[in-house]
Every structure is written in structure tokens, then in C-alpha cells.
C-alpha positions in Angstrom: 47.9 36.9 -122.5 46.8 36.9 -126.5 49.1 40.1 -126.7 52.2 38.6 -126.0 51.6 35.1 -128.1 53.2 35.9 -131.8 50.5 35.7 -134.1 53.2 33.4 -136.4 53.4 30.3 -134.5 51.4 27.7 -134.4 48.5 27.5 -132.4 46.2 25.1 -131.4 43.3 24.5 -128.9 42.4 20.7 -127.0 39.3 19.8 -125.1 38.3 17.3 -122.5 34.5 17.4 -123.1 32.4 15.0 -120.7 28.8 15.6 -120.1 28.7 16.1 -116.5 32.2 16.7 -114.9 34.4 20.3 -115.6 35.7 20.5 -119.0 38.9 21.8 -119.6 40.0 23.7 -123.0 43.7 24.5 -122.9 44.9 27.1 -125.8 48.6 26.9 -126.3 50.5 27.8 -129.3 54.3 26.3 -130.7 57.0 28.6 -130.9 59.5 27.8 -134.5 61.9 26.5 -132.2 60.0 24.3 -131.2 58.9 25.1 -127.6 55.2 24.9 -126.3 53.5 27.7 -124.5 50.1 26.8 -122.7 48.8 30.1 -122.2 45.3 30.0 -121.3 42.7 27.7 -120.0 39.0 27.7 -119.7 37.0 25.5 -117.1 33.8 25.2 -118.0 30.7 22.9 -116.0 28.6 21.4 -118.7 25.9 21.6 -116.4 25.8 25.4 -116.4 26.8 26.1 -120.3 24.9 25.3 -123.4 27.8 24.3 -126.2 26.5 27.8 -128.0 27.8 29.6 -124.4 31.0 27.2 -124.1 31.6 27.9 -128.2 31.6 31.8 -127.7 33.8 31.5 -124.2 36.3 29.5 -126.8 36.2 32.4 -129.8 36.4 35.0 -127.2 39.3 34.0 -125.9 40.8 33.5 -129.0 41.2 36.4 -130.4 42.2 36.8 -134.1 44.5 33.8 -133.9 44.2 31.1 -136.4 44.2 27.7 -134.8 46.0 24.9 -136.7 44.5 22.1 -134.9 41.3 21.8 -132.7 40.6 18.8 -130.8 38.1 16.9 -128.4 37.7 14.0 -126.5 35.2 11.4 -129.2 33.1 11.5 -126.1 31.7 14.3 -128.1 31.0 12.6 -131.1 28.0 10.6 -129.7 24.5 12.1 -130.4 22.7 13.8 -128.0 19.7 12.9 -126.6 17.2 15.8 -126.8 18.7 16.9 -130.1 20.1 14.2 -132.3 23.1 16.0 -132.9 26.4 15.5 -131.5 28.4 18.2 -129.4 31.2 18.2 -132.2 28.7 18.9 -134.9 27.4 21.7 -133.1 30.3 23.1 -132.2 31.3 23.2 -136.0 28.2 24.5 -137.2 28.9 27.3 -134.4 32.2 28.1 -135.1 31.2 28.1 -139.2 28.0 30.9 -138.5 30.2 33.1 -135.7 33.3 33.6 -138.7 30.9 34.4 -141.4 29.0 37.0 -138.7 32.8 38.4 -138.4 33.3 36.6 -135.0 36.7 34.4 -134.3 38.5 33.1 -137.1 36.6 29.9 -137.3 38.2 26.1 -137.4 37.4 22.2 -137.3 36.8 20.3 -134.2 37.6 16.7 -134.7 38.2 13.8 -132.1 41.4 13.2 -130.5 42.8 9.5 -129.9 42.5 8.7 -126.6 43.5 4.6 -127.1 46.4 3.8 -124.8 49.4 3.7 -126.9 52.4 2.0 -125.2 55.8 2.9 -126.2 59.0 0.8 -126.4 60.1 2.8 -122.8 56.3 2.4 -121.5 54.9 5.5 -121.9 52.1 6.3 -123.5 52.7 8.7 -127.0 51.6 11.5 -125.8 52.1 11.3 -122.1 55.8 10.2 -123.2 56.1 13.9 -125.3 54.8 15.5 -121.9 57.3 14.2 -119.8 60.2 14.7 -122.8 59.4 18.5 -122.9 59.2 19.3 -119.3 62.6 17.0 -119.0 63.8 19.3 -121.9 63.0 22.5 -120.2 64.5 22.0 -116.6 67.5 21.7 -119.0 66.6 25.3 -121.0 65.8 26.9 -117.5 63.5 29.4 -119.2 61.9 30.0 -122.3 64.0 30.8 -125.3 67.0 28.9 -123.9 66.3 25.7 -125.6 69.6 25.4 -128.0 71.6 22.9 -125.8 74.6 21.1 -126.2 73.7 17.7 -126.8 76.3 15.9 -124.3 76.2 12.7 -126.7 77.2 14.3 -129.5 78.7 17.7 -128.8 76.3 19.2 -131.2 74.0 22.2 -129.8 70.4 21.6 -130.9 66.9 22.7 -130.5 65.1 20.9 -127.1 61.4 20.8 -127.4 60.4 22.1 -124.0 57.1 22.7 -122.4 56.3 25.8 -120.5 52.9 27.1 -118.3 51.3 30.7 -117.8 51.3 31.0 -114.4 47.6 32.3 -114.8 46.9 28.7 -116.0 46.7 27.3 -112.1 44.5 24.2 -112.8 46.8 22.8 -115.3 49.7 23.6 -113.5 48.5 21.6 -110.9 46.9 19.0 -112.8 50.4 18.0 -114.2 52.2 18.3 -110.7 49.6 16.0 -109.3 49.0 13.1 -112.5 50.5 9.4 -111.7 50.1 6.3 -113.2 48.3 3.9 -111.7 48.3 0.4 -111.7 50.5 1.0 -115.3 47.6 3.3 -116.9 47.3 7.5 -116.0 45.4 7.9 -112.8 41.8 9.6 -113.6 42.1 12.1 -110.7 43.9 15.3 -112.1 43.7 13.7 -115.5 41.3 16.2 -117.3 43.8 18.8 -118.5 46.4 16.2 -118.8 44.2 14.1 -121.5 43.6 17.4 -123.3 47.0 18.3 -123.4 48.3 14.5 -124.6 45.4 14.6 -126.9 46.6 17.3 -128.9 50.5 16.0 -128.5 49.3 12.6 -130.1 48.9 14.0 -133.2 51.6 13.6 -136.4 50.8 17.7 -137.2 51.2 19.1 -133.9 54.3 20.4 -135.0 55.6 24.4 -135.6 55.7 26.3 -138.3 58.6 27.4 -140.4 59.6 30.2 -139.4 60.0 33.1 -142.4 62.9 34.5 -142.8 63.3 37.9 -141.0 64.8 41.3 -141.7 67.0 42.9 -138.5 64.0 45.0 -137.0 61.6 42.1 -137.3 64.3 40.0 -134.9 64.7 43.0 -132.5 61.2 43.1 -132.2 60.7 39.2 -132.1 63.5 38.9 -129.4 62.4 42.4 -127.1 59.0 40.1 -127.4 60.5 37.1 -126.5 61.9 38.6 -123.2 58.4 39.8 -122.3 57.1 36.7 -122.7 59.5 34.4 -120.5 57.8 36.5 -117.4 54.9 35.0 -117.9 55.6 30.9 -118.5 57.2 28.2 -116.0 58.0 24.8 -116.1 
């Protein structure tokens, strides 16, 4: 999958650590126009991986990407026990020694919010930028598409969408099966949904601008782009 992801966007990498139940780490990456591609996920049992196993599962898939953001549920932020450290410090110091040993390209883990944030319509901020983008891409149809007519206005514009690898089954699945429950997100199916409105809570998860190409860079970009839509669905 790291072939066909444009080493140019934006990329960034989410994780629902708990101590004892599956963790989830999504990867997915921002397109210039604006539309989200999850395309990979790693399940991981706590119980089975030490953070140094879990941190070089992470770099290796990866690649030679540079991640923008990483985030993690603060869960991780609270010292462990039998080492007096906390998971996000370790991870750190991991991620710091593999780059300078020539292994993945490094980055910062830091918390993500996971306070409930209502919104004016009742959704929660990043649950409500979940919802906008899949709305947004039943609209594109696929991947690439997402330069609608605005029916308000009569102005095309750029429709963030959100699109999933089909390899990505457990978050596929996650999303089809999340509800709200009793007015908060239901905590069955929730794990990959938390990561993923984790990282959508934050003010920089946001492409990059994209540089300004020369006629064989855009033949190559959109040949690319084609490739790609096989992969992703709503």
C-alpha cells in the first residue's frame, strides 16, 4: 500500500493505546485536495507486545514517509508501574534511537483530546468531521472526484471526503458498526473510531500545499491517482 500513497501529502498516524484490550494504529495520509485516505492499520494485543515490538511494527510499516502528526490516547501518558516511565515517553525515546540507527524517519507522539466536545448540531468535533467527509464522498463517488458543485451557491469546490483501503477491514467495520448511545459514542467498535476522531480533532490535521507542478509531474500524479482509487471505498 506505501507505494501507491504520494510521498507529498500529508501524513499522519493515530493510536488508541489501552493497557489490556487491542490497540489500534491507523496510518492515513491527506491528499492537497483535501481528501483522506486511511490506508493501513495495525492491531496490536498489549498483552503480547512490549512498546519496543509495537514501536518497530509502527516504523516498519511506515516506510520512508514523514508523518506530520502522531497521536495517542493520554491513557499513555500515565507511568507505568514496573518502569516509572510512561508508554509515550518510551515510545519517543524509541522512535529518537531507531532514526539515528537509520531506521524510519522518526517523529513526536503526543496525547490526543479525547474530552467530549459538543457542537452547535450535536456532534462531537471530531466525530462531526467523520460523518462530514463520508457525507462528502457518497457525493464524489470515488476518489479524486471531490470538486462538486455546491448546489447553494452554484460554485464548484473542493469536498473533503473520507475514503478506506479495503485491506483496512477492522476499521471499515468499526465505522459501519459505531452509534451513539444514550447521546455519547457507544464503546463497542469505538477503538479505531477514537483514533481516527483523535487525529481529526486537531487544528493541523490539515494538507499540504500542493507545489506547483510541470506537465509530466501531473501525468504522473493523475496515472497515480487512477491506481490508487482501486484500492479505497467509502
Amino acid at each position: 500500500m506505501l507505494e501507491i500513497i504520494p510521498e507529498r501529502w500529508a501524513h499522519f498516524r493515530s493510536y488508541d493505546f489501552h493497557p489490556s484490550n487491542q490497540n489500534p494504529i491507523i496510518f492515513l495520509s491527506l491528499s492537497p485536495q483535501n481528501e483522506c485516505f486511511i490506508w493501513h492499520e495495525i492491531n496490536v494485543d498489549p498483552k503480547k507486545n512490549t512498546t519496543e515490538m509495537i514501536a518497530e511494527k509502527i516504523i516498519e510499516a511506515s516506510g520512508e514517509l514523514r508523518f506530520k502528526l502522531n497521536r495517542i490516547d493520554p491513557i499513555a501518558g500515565v507511568n507505568q508501574p514496573n518502569t516509572s516511565t510512561t508508554v509515550i515517553q518510551d515510545l519517543n525515546k524509541l522512535f529518537k534511537m531507531y532514526r539515528r540507527q537509520g531506521f524510519g524517519t522518526g517523529g513526536l507522539w503526543l496525547p490526543y483530546d479525547t474530552k467530549y466536545h459538543a457542537t452547535r448540531r450535536g456532534f462531537i468535533a471530531g466525530r462531526d468531521n467523520i460523518k462530514k467527509r463520508l457525507i462528502n464522498a457518497t457525493k464524489a463517488k470515488k476518489p479524486f472526484s471531490n470538486l462538486i458543485v455546491n448546489e447553494r451557491t452554484g460554485f464548484k469546490e473542493l469536498l473533503p471526503t473520507l475514503w478506506i483501503s479495503e485491506r483496512c477491514r477492522v476499521t471499515v467495520n468499526s465505522l459501519y458498526k459505531w452509534r451513539m448511545e444514550d447521546g455519547k459514542p457507544s464503546q463497542k467498535w469505538s477503538h479505531h473510531c477514537t483514533a481516527l476522531e483523535g487525529i481529526m480533532k486537531e487544528k493541523n490535521f490539515k494538507p499540504r500545499n500542493d507545489a506547483e507542478e510541470d506537465e509530466m509531474d501531473k501525468r504522473r500524479r493523475e496515472y497515480k491517482n487512477k491506481t490508487t482509487t482501486n484500492y479505497f471505498k467509502i
